[in-house]
Structure formats: C-alpha cells, structure tokens
LUMDREN-30543 format. One record per residue (C-alpha): residue in three letters; y negated, z negated, x. Coordinates in steps of 0.25 Angstrom, whole numbers, padded with zeros to 4 digits, always signed. Example, Ala and Ser with C-alpha at 12.3 -4.5 7.8 and 13.67 -1.06 7.14 Angstrom:
ala+0018-0031+0049/ser+0004-0029+0055/
***
This chain:
unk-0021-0185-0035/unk-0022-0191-0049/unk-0019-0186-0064/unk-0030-0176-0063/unk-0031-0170-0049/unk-0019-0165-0041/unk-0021-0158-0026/unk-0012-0149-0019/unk-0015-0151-0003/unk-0006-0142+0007/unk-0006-0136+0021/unk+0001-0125+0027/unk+0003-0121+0041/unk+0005-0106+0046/unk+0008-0099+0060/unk+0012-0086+0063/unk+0015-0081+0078/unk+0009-0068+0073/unk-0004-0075+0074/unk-0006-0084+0086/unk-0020-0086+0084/unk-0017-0093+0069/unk-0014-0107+0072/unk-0021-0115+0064/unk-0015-0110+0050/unk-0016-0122+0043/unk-0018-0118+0028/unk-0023-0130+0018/unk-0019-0130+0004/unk-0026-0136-0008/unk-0026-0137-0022/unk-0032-0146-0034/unk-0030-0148-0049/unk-0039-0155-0056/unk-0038-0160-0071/unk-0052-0160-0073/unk-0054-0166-0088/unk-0042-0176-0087/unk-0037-0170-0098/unk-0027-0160-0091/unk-0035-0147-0099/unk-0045-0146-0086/unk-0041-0141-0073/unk-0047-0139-0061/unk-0039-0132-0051/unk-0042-0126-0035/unk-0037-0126-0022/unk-0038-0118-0009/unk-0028-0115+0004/unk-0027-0108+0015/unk-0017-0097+0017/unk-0012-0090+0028/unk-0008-0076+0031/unk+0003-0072+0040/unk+0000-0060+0048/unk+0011-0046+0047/unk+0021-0046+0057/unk+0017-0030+0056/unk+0005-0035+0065/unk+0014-0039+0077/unk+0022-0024+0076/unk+0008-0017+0076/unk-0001-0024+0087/unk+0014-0021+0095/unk+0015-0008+0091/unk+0002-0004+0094/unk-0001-0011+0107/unk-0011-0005+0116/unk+0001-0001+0124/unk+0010+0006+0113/unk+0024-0001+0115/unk+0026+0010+0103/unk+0021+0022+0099/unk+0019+0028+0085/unk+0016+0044+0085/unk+0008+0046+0071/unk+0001+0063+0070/unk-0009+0056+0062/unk-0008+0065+0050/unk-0014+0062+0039/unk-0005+0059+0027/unk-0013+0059+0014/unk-0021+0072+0016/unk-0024+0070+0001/unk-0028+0057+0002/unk-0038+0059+0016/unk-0042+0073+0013/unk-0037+0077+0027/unk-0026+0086+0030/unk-0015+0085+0040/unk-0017+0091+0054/unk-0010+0104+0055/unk-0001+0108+0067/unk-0011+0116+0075/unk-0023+0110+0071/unk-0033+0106+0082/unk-0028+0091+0078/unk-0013+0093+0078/unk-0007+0085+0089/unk+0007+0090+0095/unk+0016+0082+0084/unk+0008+0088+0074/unk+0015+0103+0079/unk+0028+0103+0076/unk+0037+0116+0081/unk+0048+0123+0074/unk+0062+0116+0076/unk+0074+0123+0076/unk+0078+0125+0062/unk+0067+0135+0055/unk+0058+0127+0048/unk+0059+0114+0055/unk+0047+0108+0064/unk+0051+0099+0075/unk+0043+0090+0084/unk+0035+0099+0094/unk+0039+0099+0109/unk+0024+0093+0111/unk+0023+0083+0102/unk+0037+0078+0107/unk+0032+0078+0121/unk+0020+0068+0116/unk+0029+0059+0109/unk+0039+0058+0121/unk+0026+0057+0131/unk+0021+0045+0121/unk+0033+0037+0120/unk+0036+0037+0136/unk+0022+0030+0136/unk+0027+0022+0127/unk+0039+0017+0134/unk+0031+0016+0146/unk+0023+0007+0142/unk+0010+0015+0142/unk+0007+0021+0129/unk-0008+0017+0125/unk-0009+0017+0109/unk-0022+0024+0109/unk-0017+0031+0097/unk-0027+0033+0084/unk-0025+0018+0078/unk-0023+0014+0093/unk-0017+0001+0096/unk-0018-0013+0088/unk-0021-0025+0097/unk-0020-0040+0093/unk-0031-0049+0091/unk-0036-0062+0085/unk-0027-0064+0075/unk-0025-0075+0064/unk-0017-0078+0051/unk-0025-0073+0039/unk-0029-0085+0030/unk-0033-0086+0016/unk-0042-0099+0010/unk-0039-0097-0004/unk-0045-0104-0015/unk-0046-0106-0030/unk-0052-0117-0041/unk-0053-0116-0055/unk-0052-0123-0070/unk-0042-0122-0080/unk-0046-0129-0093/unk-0034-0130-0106/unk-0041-0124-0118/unk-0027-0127-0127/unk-0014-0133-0125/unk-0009-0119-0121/unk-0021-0112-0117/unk-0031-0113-0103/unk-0042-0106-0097/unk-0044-0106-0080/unk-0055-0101-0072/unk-0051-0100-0057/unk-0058-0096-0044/unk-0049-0091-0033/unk-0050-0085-0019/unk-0048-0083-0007/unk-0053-0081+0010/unk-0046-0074+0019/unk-0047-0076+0032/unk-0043-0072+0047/unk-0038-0058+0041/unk-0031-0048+0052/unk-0036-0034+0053/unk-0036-0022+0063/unk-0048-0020+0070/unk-0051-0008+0077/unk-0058-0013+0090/unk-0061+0001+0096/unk-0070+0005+0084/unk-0084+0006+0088/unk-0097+0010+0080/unk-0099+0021+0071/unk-0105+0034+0080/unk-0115+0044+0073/unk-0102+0053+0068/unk-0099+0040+0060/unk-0086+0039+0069/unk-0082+0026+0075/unk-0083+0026+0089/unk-0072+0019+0099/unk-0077+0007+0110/unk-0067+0008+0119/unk-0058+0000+0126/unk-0068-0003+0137/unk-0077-0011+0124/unk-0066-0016+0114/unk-0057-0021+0126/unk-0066-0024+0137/unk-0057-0035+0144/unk-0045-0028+0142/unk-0039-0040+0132/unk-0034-0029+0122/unk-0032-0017+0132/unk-0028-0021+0146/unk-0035-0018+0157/unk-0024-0014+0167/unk-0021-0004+0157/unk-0029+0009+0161/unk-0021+0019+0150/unk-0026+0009+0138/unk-0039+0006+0142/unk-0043+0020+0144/unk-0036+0025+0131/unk-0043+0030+0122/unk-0040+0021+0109/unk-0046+0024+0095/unk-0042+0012+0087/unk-0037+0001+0095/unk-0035-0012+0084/unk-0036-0025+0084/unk-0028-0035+0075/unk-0041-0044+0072/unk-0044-0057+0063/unk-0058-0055+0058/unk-0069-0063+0049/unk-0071-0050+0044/unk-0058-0048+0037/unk-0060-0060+0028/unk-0055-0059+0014/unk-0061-0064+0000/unk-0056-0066-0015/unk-0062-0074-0025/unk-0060-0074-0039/unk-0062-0079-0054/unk-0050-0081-0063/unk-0050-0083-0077/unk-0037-0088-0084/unk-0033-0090-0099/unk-0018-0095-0100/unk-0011-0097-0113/unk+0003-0106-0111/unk+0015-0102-0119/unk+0013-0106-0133/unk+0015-0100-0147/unk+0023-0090-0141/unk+0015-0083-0134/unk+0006-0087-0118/unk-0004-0080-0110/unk-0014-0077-0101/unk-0027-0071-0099/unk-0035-0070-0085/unk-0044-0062-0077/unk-0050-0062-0063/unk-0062-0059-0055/unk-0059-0058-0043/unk-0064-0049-0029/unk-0055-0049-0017/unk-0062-0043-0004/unk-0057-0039+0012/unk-0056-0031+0023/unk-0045-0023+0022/unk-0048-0010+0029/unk-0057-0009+0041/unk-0065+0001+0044/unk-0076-0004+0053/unk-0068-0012+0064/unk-0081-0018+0070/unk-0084-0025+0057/unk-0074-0026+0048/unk-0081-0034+0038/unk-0088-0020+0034/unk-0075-0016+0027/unk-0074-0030+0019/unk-0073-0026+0004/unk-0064-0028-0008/unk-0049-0028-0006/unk-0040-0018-0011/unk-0035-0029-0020/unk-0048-0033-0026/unk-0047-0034-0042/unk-0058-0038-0047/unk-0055-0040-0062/unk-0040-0044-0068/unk-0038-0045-0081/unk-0026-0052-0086/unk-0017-0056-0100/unk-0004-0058-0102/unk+0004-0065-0112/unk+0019-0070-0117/unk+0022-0068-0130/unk+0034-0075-0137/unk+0037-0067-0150/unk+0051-0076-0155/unk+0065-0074-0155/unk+0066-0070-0142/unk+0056-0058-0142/unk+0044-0061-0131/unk+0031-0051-0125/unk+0022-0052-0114/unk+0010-0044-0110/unk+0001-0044-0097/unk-0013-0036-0096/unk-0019-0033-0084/unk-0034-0027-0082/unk-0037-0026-0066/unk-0050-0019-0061/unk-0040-0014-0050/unk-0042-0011-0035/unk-0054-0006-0026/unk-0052+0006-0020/unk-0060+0010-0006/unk-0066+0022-0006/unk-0065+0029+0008/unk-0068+0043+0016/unk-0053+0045+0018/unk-0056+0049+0032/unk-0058+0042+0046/unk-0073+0044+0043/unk-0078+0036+0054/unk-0065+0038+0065/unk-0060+0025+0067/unk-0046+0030+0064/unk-0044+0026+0048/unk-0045+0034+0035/unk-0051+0022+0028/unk-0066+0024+0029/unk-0075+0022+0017/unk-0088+0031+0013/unk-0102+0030+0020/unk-0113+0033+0011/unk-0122+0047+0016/unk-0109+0050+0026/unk-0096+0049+0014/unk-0104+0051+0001/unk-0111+0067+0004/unk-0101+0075-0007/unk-0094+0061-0014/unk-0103+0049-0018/unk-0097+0034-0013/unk-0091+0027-0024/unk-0089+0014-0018/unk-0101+0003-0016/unk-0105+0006-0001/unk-0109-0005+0009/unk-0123-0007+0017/unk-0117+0004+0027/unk-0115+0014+0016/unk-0100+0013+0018/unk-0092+0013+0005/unk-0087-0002+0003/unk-0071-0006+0001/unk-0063-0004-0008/unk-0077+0001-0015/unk-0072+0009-0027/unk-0065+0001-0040/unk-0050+0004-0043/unk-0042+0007-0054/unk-0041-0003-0066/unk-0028-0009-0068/unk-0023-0012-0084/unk-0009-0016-0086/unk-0002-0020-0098/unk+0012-0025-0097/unk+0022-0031-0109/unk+0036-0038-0109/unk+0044-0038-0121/unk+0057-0047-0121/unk+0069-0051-0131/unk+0077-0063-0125/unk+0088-0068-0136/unk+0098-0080-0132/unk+0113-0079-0136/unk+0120-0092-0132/unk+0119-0094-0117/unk+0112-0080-0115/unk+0100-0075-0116/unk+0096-0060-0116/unk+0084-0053-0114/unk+0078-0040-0115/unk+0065-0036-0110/unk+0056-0026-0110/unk+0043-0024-0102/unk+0032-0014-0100/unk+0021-0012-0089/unk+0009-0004-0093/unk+0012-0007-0108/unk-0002+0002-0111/unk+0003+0013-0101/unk-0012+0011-0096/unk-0014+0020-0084/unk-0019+0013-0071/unk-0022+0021-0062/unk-0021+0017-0044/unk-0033+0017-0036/unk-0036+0032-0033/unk-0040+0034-0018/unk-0053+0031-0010/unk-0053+0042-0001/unk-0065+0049-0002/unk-0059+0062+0003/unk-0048+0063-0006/unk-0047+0071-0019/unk-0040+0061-0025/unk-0055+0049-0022/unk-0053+0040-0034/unk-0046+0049-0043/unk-0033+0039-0048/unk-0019+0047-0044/unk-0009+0037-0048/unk-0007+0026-0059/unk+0001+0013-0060/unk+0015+0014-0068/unk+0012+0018-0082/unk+0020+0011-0095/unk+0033+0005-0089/unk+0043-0002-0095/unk+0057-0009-0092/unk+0068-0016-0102/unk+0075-0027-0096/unk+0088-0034-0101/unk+0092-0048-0097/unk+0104-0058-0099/unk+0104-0073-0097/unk+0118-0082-0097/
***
C-alpha cells in the first residue's frame, strides 16, 4: 500500500460432492505488515482466513457398509483383545456368554479346532439375509445413518510485534489461534437417559424415528428390531474447537559464526473428541490429546572454521494429557471409554483427575509425561577442486535422558498411570557425502 504497510488479501473456494450441504465454502484470506516506527526495526504483523476441511472418503464406505439394511455383513465374537488393559477376560467356550463361533469342535487332524457345524449354519443363515436384501444391522454398534453434514472450517488468526534489538538479533511476541467450526461426529440417537442402575436406556425406533425419515415405514423387520446403537453422522455447535496461544521468540541471524534461537509457547488446545453422553456432547468437551501446554525451545549453529561445523536443538515440553477412565462400559451404551463418577468409581481408588459439576472425571484430566530432548550434529565438509565432501555425524538423545509414554488411563488395569514404555534412547548415525 506504501513504504510502510503491505497487505496480503485472497479468496479461496471449496466443494466436495461428499458434503452436498457445504455450498458456500468461500474461505477469505488476509494478512498485514506493518513497519511501525518507519525505521524498518518495528514490526507489526497479523492476519486471519478461513480454512476448510474436506471430509474422509472413509465416511462414504461406512454409512454404505453399515445401512440400516446391511448391503454387507461383518461377523465380530466381540471378544475382548487387551484383557490386561480392561481387566476383563475373554469369554470361554462354554460359558453362559459363548455364542456358537466361540465353540469350535475338533477337525480332523488331532489337535486342530475347525468352525463348529452351528456356528457355520449362522454365518450361512446370515449371509442368505444378506443377499436377500433383508439383513437388519441391529448388531451392537448397529447401523450408521447420514445426516446434516458440512465441511469442517477453521477461522485462524494470529497478530503480533517483532521489534530488532541489533543488526543480527530480534525479539517477537505473537498471539495465535484458531475456531473450528461445523465438526462432524457420530451421534448415537438411540441413547436415552441414565436409569437408576447408572445404565443407559434405549428410545426406540418409534421416538428417534418417529416419521420414518431414517428407518422406513414400509419395513416392518427394521422398525421392530431391536437396535442398540443406531448413529448418526452429525454437524453439531457442540463439537466446536478452540486453540489460543502466546509465543515468545528470540532469533539471532548468522553472524560471528555462529546463529540461533530461543522460544517458548503457552498455549491450550481444547475439543470433543470422544463422546460419551450423545444427548449432549458438549459434556465431554475438554482438552485435546494434543494440548501442550508449555514448550520450551533453543537451538543453534555453530561454524567452528576450516570446515568443521555443530548444531544443537533442546526441547522441554510439558507433554500430553492423559484421560482417566473406568476401563469398562460403565453405563452400557456400547463403548469402553467412560470416565469415573465421584461416590460410584472412587470407593477402593481415589479420582485423580479434576471432576465436573456432575462428579464425572473431566477429559484428558490427568497430566502426561514431560518430554526433554537434546540433539547434536557434528559435520566436516572439505572442497577439493570441483568436489566437495562431507561426513557427518548426528545424535538424537545426546543426554540419553529417559522419557517415558503416557502410561494408561484405565482405572481397572494394573498397569493405571504406571509409565511401561519410553521413547528411543541415545541414537546415533554417521553419514558420508560426495558432491561433483
């Protein structure tokens, strides 16, 4: 615009046939720079736009995988793959719980178990329904339906200062965050209220599905099953995202051989990214798995002469949350993923996360594991003529500083909060390179 102000202005336009009901993706960009003191050692810098989000294809497959009338059918015994994880064991053949494919018989080779003769007949029985046309998916997850969906959009925004304190050296300050809006999620439509045994209870097709817009009326077999979950692909308010943060930056351009950098950011990132309580999702809106609330970073190049060269970057990061659930289907609505109620969940084992004004635990409640990282780079680069050769040498972990994953949340499990595993420790690799 002048000597002292330059503006980026765009506009983008998005469409996706996977979401018929985004039509007005139109995404403004802008951007401003501003040299604030005239003197070109001031800088005043921001801008915002809005992004959009193409849906997964993946979506298409499931909601025509899982129609209300199966067009396919995926048999699953529902045994439980982590029994020292959830504390619950698989079902035994014999067991009041086995169903018919959990009962194998003895094949013809000693020692061998082949399908039995019953659970063969179910599987036949079940695919002639679903060749027929007339397999209901009132299975336990039960069928996925489509509904108002959008392309997911993000306003993101940041403004800041960036002031020169010597001819290599500047300090900026910077906001930056971020909305997200019209988020997709699965919404269970069949969940009703909590009963007195702290179980969900189910509506009914007759109440979810009064008119027959999801389940049509002409089909006595699906409005009569009876379905557990039965999901809806929803765009809700309630799964609207937030991230704000302050960065502080200290940059040192290449001079006297040697440059760097130093920064840190406060930032908190929140979402809903598992729900549990359909009827409101906003219940289960918390921090995301990726919040990190403090980072903490340095690094630098050094040139030592005559070929020889280093460079170190630290990091420091508070790490990530970690959600601290019951590890069972505490209140039956079909997923392990239920968190703690105070005087139900905390009778032999205190809660450890922050709870809600309902008692419940809240997400990702319980701080992670701190990350600290050094890594080093040591180089020798020697020209001869027209080639240049190199050998390199560089190590990750250079303190072999232990840092250990996030333990589980699961309440039931021996393992609750007790690190198991760690990052890579020490590691190092030698590299050679020829330039001509």
């Amino acid at each position: 615009m002048n000597k002292r102000l330059t503006l980026n202005l765009g506009v983008r336009y998005d469409w996706q046939s996977a979401t018929p009901d985004t039509r007005n993706a139109i995404g403004p960009r802008f951007g401003l720079a501003y040299d604030a003191t005239g003197d070109g050692k001031t800088l005043v810098r921001g801008g915002f736009g809005k992004v959009y989000q193409y849906q997964q294809l993946a979506i298409l497959a499931t909601l025509a995988q899982r129609a209300v009338i199966g067009p396919t059918f995926a048999y699953d015994t529902a045994q439980v793959a982590s029994p020292a994880v959830t504390g619950v064991l698989p079902v035994k053949p014999g067991d009041a719980n086995a169903t018919a494919c959990l009962q194998p018989v003895a094949g013809a080779t000693p020692g061998e178990a082949v399908m039995s003769p019953a659970c063969r007949a179910f599987l036949t029985s079940t695919r002639a329904q679903v060749l027929a046309g007339g397999y209901v998916n009132n299975s336990t997850t039960g069928p996925i339906v489509d509904g108002n969906r959008r392309m997911a959009y993000t306003w993101a925004f940041s403004g800041g200062v960036k002031r020169q304190l010597a001819s290599d050296m500047a300090v900026s300050v910077d906001y930056v965050g971020n909305r997200g809006k019209d988020n997709t999620g699965v919404i269970d439509i069949n969940e009703g209220p909590v009963g007195a045994n702290g179980r969900v209870t189910r509506l009914g097709v007759n109440v979810f599905d009064p008119n027959g817009a999801l389940v049509p009326l002409s089909n006595a077999a699906a409005r009569s099953a009876t379905y557990a979950q039965f999901n809806e692909e929803q765009t809700l308010p309630a799964l609207d995202t937030d991230f704000n943060s302050l960065e502080v930056g200290l940059d040192k351009r290449l001079s006297n051989r040697w440059s760097g950098r130093v920064s840190y950011t406060l930032a908190r990132s929140r979402d809903v990214a598992v729900i549990i309580v359909d009827s409101n999702p906003r219940l289960d809106y918390g921090l995301s798995n990726f919040d990190n609330r403090h980072a903490f970073a340095a690094s630098t190049n050094i040139d030592i002469g005559k070929g020889l060269g280093a460079g170190f970057v630290f990091r420091r990061y508070s790490g990530y949350p970690i959600t601290e659930t019951t590890g069972t289907d505490s209140n039956g609505d079909g997923t392990n993923n239920d968190r703690p109620t105070r005087g139900v969940d905390d009778l032999t084992k205190p809660i450890v996360s922050e709870v809600d004004s309902r008692g419940v635990a809240i997400r990702n409640g319980v701080k992670g594991e701190p990350q600290l990282i050094l890594d080093g780079r040591f180089q020798y680069i020697r020209k001869i003529q027209r080639f240049q050769a190199g050998i390199f040498l560089e190590v990750y972990n250079l303190t072999n500083h232990v840092n250990f994953g996030n333990p589980t949340g699961a309440r039931n499990s021996t393992q609750f909060l007790i690190p198991t595993v760690a990052n890579n420790p020490r590691t190092g690799q030698i590299g050679f390179r020829l330039i001509f």
